[in-house]
VORO-636090 format. One record per residue (C-alpha): x negated, y, z; residue in one letter. Coordinates in steps of 0.5 Angstrom, whole numbers, padded with zeros to 4 digits, always signed. Example, Ala and Ser with C-alpha at 12.3 -4.5 7.8 and 13.67 -1.06 7.14 Angstrom:
2
-0025-0009+0016a-0027-0002+0014s
This chain:
514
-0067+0042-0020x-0067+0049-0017x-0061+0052-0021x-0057+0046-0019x-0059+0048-0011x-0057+0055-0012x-0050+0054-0015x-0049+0048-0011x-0050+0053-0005x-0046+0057-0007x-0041+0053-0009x-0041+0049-0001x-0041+0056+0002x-0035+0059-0002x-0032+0052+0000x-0034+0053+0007x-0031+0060+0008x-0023+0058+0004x-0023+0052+0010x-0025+0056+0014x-0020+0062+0012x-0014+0056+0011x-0015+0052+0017x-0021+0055+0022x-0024+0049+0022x-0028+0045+0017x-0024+0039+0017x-0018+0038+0022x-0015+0031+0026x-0008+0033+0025x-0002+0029+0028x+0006+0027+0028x+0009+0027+0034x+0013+0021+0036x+0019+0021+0035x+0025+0017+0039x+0029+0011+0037x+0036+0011+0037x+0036+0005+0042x+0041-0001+0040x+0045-0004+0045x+0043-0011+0048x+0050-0014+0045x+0049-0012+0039x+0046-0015+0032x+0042-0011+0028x+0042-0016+0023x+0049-0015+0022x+0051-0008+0022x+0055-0004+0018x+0054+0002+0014x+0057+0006+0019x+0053+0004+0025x+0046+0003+0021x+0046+0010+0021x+0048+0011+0028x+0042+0007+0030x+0037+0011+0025x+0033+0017+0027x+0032+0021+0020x+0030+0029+0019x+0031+0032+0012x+0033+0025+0010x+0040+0022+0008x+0042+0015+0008x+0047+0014+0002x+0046+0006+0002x+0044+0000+0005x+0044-0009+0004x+0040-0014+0008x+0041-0018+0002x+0043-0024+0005x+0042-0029-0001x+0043-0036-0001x+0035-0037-0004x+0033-0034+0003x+0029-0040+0008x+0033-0044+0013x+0029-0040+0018x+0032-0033+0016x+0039-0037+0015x+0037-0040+0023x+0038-0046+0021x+0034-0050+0026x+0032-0045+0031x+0036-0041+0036x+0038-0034+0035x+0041-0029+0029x+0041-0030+0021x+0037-0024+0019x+0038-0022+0011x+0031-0022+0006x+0025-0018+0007x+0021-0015+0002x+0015-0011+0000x+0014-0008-0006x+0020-0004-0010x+0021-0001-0017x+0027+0001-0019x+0030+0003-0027x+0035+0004-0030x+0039+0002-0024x+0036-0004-0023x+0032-0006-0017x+0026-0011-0017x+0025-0014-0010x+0018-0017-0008x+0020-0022-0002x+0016-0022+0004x+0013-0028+0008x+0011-0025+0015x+0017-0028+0018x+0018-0032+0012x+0024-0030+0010x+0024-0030+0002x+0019-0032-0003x+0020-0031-0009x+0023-0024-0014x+0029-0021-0013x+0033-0018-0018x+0039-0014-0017x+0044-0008-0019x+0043-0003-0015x+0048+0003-0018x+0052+0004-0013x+0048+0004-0006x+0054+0002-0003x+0055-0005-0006x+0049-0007-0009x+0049-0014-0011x+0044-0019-0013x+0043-0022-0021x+0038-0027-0021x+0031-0029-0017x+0025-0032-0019x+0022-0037-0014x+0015-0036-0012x+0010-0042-0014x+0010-0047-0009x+0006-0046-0003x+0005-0038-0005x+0008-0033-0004x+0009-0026-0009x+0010-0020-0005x+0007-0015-0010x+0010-0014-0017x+0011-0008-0023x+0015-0007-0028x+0014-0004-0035x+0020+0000-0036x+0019+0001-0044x+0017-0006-0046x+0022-0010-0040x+0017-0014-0038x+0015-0015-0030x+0009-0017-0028x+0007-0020-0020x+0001-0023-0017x+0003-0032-0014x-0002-0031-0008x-0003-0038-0004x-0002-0036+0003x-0001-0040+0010x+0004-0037+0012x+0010-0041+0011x+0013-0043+0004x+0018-0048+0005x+0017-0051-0002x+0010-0054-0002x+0005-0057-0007x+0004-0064-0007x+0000-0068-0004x-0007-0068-0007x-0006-0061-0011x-0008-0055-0011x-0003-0048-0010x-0002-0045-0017x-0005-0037-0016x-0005-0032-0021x+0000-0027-0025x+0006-0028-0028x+0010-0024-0033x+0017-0025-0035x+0022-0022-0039x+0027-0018-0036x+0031-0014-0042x+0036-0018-0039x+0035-0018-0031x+0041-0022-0030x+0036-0028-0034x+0029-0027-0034x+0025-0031-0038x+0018-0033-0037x+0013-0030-0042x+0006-0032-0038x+0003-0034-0033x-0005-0033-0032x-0008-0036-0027x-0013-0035-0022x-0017-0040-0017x-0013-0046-0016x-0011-0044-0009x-0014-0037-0010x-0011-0031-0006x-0007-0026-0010x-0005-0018-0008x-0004-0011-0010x-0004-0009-0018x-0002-0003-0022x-0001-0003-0030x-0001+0002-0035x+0002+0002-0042x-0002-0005-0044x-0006-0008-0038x-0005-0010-0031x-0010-0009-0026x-0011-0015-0021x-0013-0017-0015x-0014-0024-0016x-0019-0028-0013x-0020-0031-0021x-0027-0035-0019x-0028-0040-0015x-0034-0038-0013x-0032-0031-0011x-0030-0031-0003x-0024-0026-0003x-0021-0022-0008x-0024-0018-0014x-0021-0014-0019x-0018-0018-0025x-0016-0014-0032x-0010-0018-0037x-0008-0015-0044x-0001-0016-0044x+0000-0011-0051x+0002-0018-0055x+0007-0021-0051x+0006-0027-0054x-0002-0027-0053x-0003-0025-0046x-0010-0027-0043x-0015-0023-0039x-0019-0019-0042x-0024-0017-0036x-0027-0017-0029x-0029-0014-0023x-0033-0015-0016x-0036-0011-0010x-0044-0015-0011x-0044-0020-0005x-0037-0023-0007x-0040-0028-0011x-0043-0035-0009x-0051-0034-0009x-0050-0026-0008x-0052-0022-0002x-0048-0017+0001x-0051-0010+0001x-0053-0006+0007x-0047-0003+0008x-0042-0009+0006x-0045-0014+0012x-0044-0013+0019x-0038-0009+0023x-0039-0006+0029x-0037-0012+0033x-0043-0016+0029x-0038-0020+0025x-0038-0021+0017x-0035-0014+0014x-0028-0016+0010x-0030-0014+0003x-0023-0016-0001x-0020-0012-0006x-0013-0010-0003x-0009-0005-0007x-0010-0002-0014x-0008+0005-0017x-0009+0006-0024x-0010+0013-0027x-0012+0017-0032x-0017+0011-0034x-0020+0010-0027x-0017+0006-0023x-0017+0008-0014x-0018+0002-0011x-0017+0000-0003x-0023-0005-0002x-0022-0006+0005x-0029-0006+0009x-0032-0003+0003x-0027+0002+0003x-0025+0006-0003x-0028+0004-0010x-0027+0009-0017x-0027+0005-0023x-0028+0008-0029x-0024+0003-0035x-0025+0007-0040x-0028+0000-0043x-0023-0006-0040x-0028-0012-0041x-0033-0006-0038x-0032-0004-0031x-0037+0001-0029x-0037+0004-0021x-0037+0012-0021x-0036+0012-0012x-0034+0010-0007x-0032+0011+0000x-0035+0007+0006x-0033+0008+0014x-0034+0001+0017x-0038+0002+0020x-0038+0005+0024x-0031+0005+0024x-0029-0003+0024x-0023-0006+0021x-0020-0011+0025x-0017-0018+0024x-0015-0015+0016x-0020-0011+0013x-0019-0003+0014x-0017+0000+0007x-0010-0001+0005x-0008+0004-0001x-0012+0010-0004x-0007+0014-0008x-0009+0019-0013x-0006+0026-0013x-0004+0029-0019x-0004+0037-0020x-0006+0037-0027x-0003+0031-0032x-0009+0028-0036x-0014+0031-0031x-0018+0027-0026x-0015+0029-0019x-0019+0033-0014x-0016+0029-0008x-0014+0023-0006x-0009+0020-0001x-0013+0014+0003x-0009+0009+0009x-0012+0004+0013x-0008-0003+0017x-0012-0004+0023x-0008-0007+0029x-0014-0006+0033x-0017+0000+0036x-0018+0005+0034x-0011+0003+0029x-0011+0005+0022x-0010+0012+0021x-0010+0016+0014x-0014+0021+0010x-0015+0026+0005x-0021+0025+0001x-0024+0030-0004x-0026+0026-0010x-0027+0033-0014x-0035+0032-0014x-0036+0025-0017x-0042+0027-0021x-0044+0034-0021x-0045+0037-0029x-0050+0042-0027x-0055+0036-0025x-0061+0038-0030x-0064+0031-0029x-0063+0024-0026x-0058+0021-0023x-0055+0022-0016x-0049+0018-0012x-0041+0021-0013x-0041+0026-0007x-0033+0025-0004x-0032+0029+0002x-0026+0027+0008x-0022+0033+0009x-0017+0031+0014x-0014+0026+0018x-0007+0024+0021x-0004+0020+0025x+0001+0020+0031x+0000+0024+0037x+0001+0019+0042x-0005+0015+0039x-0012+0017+0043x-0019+0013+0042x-0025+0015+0044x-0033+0012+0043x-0037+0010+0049x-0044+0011+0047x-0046+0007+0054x-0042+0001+0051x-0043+0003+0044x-0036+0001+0043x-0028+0005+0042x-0024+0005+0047x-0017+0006+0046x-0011+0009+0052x-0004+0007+0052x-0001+0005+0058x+0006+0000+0058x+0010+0001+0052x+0005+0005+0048x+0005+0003+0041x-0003+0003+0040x-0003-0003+0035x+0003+0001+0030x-0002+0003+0023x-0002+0007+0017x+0000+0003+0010x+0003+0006+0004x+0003+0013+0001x+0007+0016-0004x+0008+0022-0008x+0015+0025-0009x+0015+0026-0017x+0019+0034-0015x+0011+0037-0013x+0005+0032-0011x+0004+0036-0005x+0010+0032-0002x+0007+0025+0000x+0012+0019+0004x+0008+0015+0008x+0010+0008+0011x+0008+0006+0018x+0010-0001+0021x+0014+0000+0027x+0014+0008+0026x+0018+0009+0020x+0017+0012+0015x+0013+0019+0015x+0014+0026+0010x+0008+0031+0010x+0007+0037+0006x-0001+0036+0003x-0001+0043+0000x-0006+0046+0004x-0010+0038+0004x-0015+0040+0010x-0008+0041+0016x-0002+0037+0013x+0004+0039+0016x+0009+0033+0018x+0016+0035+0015x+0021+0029+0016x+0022+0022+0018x+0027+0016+0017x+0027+0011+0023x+0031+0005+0021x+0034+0000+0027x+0029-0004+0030x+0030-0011+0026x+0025-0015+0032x+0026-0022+0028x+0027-0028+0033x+0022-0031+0037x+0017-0026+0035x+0019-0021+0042x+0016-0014+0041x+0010-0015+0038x+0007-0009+0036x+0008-0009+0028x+0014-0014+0028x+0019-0010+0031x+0020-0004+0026x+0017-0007+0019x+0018-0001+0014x+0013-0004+0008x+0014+0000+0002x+0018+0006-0002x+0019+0007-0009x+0023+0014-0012x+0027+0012-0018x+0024+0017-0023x+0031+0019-0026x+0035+0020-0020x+0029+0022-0014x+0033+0016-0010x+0028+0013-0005x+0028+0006-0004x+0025+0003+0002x+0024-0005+0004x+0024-0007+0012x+0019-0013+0012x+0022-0016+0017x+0030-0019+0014x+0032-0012+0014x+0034-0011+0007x+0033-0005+0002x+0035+0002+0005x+0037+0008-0001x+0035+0015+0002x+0035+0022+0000x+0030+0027+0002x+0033+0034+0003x+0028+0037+0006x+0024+0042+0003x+0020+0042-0003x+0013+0045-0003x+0011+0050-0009x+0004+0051-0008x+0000+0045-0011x-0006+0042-0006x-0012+0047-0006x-0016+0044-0011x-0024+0040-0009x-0027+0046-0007x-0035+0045-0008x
């Protein structure tokens, strides 16, 4: 144990000194500043605005728009079509994307309740990009996260019963059917249904991620689990798909208790302990488990999942109304090696809001430990967020407090991170009502804010100004062939294809230094 102190010092210490030298700090609070809308005239609809003036009322640096389709299908609701209430039709809103191929796979999104089901279109030319077919969500589920195996032709997404608003329901006296379905799409103007597994009958269903072979869920798959967990397919036959493992945080099941940390926030309420988003690789999977924060899995052993570490904060942080994790995202530096940092979003609409982070994953279990055992050891390196966010802790009151006045948009949240495929030191973050956000990660311990693309505002009617309804940028994806970026409006705005013309980091990110 002596050698392992001696080498761990020296190692903490020449870690200490390389922050130092980089940042003059040993960790860093960095912040973007706000950027302006271009204001939209009263007269005006957003949702019904030429290509032309889509551009006019973006605010982008470093970002060219090259197209851009609300995609007014008619498998949209009658909401979105505004029949039955007052106030302008709006086009389909989406969360995930993937593109291959030419081929754009749609996730519809239910908040408003625009389109529940998948789309899929032919977005060769960004200019005219028209739909192929559309798979329909379960009744009374919706099914905004999908993946594509882009070899096999087969898409895969989660069916999740959710309250808000299916207008297709489940008879009387039956129960939504949840789970995951795959369909051949080698033709993508007629995909076929290959399976369907399912979770909990009116069971929740979230983010996933695939390899090769197996999906990895989050999908409440018992009855007795209280929220999501992860779900494990093997979808290698496909004409034999089941499911081959699970996985939950101990508590989730009927009968468990909740560990120390995974029990009361600050506010003296039950933490949310909900598997939220899945990133796989390199046989781990990074998965944002909402109040318990980060978990690494290793499934090396599909039917065994073991835990490696996690990264917990609430509390003392909390995690509002959702749960605070959204998305742990992996950067990779070096093919087929374990990454040492880790991009890591919450989504709180509270105070203090969601925020992000860069963690280093370097150190999950030391090798020159002679004996025994000790936890993973990840360390916070930075944050960031928006300048015009400020919060700070009352001790008397044992309690955040958040400044703001009139106008200011305290409530707008961090949500999905992405890395540019040209150098992992370029990373796209999406935030809600504040756009999409481009920051250079090469030194993780003070990232640097590069760029930006702010659509119009898409407020959807009847919703006025609520915070994160106004602007509801969800999701990007980057064509792997051309280097498109693709981004989804949540709020009926469509589907936008960008081009980033910023610059390029060389310098990959400095590595865990411990």
């Amino acid at each position: 144990m002596v050698r392992w102190r001696r080498n761990s010092l020296t190692r903490i210490a020449a870690g200490a000194w390389l922050m130092l030298a980089l940042t003059g700090s040993l960790s860093a609070q960095v912040t973007a500043p706000k950027v302006n809308d271009v204001p939209i005239p009263p007269n005006v609809d957003p949702f019904n605005l030429s290509f032309e003036d889509f551009k006019k009322y973006s605010s982008m640096k470093n970002f060219e728009l090259l197209g851009h389709s609300y995609f007014k299908v008619p498998e949209r609701t009658d909401w979105a079509k505004a029949l039955g209430r007052p106030g302008p039709e709006v086009g389909s809103g989406f969360n995930t994307v993937r593109v291959y191929d030419g081929i754009a796979y749609m996730a519809g999104y239910n908040s408003p309740q625009t389109l529940f089901g998948i789309l899929i279109a032919d977005i060769r030319d960004p200019r005219n990009m028209k739909p192929l077919s559309f798979i329909p969500c379960n009744p009374g589920t919706r099914c905004n996260y999908l993946r594509v195996n882009r070899q096999k032709k087969i898409l895969m997404f989660n069916h999740d019963n959710d309250a808000r608003g299916n207008p297709t329901k489940v008879p009387a006296g039956q129960k939504s059917r949840s789970g995951l379905s795959f369909y051949d799409v080698a033709d993508p103007a007629r995909p076929k249904e290959l399976a369907f597994i399912p979770f909990a009958p009116d069971g929740q269903g979230h983010g996933l991620d695939a390899d090769d072979r197996y999906v990895y869920s989050c999908g409440q798959y018992s009855p007795d689990l209280n929220r999501e967990a992860l779900v494990i397919v093997d979808y290698g036959d496909r004409n034999a798909i089941k499911q081959v493992g699970t996985w939950h945080v101990p508590g989730q099941m009927k009968g468990e208790q909740y560990g120390a940390l995974n029990r009361l926030g600050p506010d003296g309420k039950q933490q949310i302990i909900q598997c939220h988003e899945i990133v796989y690789y390199n046989d781990r999977l990074y998965a944002a488990w909402r109040d318990a924060g980060m978990v690494i899995l290793d499934v090396k052993d599909r039917t065994n999942p073991k835990l490696l570490a996690t990264y917990d904060y609430v509390p003392p942080f909390h995690g509002g109304f959702l749960g605070a994790a959204h998305t742990s995202l992996p950067v990779v530096t070096r093919p087929g090696e374990h990454p040492d940092l880790v991009v890591h979003t919450d989504e709180i609409f509270d105070c203090p809001p969601g925020f992000g982070r860069i963690l280093d994953v370097s150190d999950l279990k030391n090798p020159d430990v002679v004996r025994g055992d000790r936890p993973a050891n990840v360390v916070m390196l930075s944050t960031f967020r928006f300048d015009f966010v400020s919060d700070k802790f009352n001790r008397d009151k044992n309690t955040f407090e958040c400044e703001g006045g009139p106008g200011s948009r305290v409530g707008t949240s961090t949500h999905l991170p992405v890395i540019d495929q040209r150098s992992p030191s370029l990373v796209y973050i999406n935030w809600y009502d504040e756009g999409l956000h481009v920051m250079d990660i090469s030194n993780p311990f003070a990232p640097v804010f590069v760029g930006h693309f702010l659509s119009p505002r898409f407020p959807p009617p009847g919703n006025g100004q609520d915070l994160h309804k106004v602007r509801h940028t969800r999701e990007i994806f980057q064509d792997p062939d051309t280097g498109l970026l693709y981004l989804t409006d949540g709020n009926g705005g469509g589907l936008m294809v960008l081009r980033y013309t910023g610059p390029i980091p060389q310098r990959l990110p400095v590595p865990g230094a411990r």
